[in-house]
Structure formats: structure tokens, C-alpha cells
N, C-alpha and C positions, 0 to 999 in steps of 0.2 A: 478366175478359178485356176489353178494349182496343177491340175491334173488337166485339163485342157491344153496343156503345152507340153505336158510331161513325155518326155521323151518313150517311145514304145522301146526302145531297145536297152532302157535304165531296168537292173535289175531290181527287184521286189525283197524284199524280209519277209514275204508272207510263205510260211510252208506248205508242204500237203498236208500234213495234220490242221492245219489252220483251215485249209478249204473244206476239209472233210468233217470239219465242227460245223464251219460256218453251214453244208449241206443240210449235216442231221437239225442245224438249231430252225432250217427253215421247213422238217419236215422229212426230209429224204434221208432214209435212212437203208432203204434196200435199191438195188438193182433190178432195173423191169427183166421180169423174167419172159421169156421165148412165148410164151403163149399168147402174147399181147402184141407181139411183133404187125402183125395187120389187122390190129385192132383199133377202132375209136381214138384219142386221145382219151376222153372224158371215162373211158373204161380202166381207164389204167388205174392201181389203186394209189391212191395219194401220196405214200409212202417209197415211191416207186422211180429211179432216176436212173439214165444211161450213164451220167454223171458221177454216182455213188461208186464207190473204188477206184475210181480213175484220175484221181488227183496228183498223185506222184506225175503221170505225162506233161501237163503244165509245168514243173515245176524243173523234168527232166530235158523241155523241151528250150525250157530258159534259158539253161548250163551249156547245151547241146548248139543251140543255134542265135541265142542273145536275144529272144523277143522277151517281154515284159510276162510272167506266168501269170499273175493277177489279175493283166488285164487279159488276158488270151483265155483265164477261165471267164470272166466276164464276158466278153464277147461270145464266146460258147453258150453258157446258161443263156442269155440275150436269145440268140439266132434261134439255140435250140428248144425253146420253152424249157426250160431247166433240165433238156434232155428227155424229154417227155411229147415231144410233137413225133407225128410220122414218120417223117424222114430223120431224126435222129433215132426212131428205134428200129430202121430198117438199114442201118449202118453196124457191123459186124466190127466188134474191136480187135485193132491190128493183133495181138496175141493169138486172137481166138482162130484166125484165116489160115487156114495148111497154104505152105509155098512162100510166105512173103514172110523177107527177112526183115528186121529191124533196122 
């Protein structure tokens, strides 16, 4: 297999437009809103991703520090049930936090 040896610090062609099709085509098309934040998973509405707008940070974080964006979204969706489990919607995105720079 190809990608079982593939270097994680080999950059990607794949864009953030590209992650953010591939999102909507599996469904996610909004961002879980604040209400849901300690809620259920299974409450969340289907449509509903931590995931959803955040795809430029893969792709900035590729440019910025050399790890692979395609895979590091992968592993993300993976870890975080597609940004939809507990603990990824009780994580605050870097932008949104007063005091912590970039």
C-alpha cells in the first residue's frame, strides 16, 4: 500500500476547497452550533460538523510546520467522529478564544 509508507511530512495537492466539498458531499454542511455543546452526540443534527469551515487550518498548518494537511484532516475526522463527538465539540476554536495569539 502506497500511503502506508508515505512520508507524513510529503506535502498534499489536496486544497481546502477540496476538504470542504469532500465535507458537504458526506453530509456536513453547517457548523455544530453552541447549543449542542453538552449535548448527546446522537442530538447533534446530522448536518452539523466542528469540522465544517476549518479546512484552510490543515492546509495552513502544512505550509506553516511541513506535516501532510490530508492526512492531519484524516486523522482529525478519524479521532473526532467527524468532529461530532463530545470532546470535539467542547473544544473552542483557536480564533474564537480572547488572549491566545496565532
Amino acid at each position: 500500500n502506497y500511503f502506508q509508507f508515505l512520508s507524513y511530512r510529503t506535502k498534499t495537492s489536496i486544497s481546502a476547497k477540496d476538504i470542504d466539498r469532500y465535507l458537504s458531499s458526506k453530509g456536513y454542511t453547517h457548523q455544530v452550533e453552541d447549543k449542542y455543546k453538552n449535548s448527546d452526540t446522537y442530538q447533534v443534527p446530522s448536518n452539523q460538523s466542528k469540522l465544517v469551515g476549518q479546512s484552510h487550518h490543515f492546509i495552513d498548518q502544512m505550509n506553516r510546520f511541513g506535516a501532510n494537511g490530508a492526512m492531519t484532516f484524516a486523522v482529525a475526522g478519524h479521532e473526532s467522529g467527524w468532529g461530532r463527538s463530545y470532546l470535539a465539540r467542547m473544544i473552542k476554536i483557536r480564533e474564537q478564544q480572547k488572549g491566545i495569539e496565532s
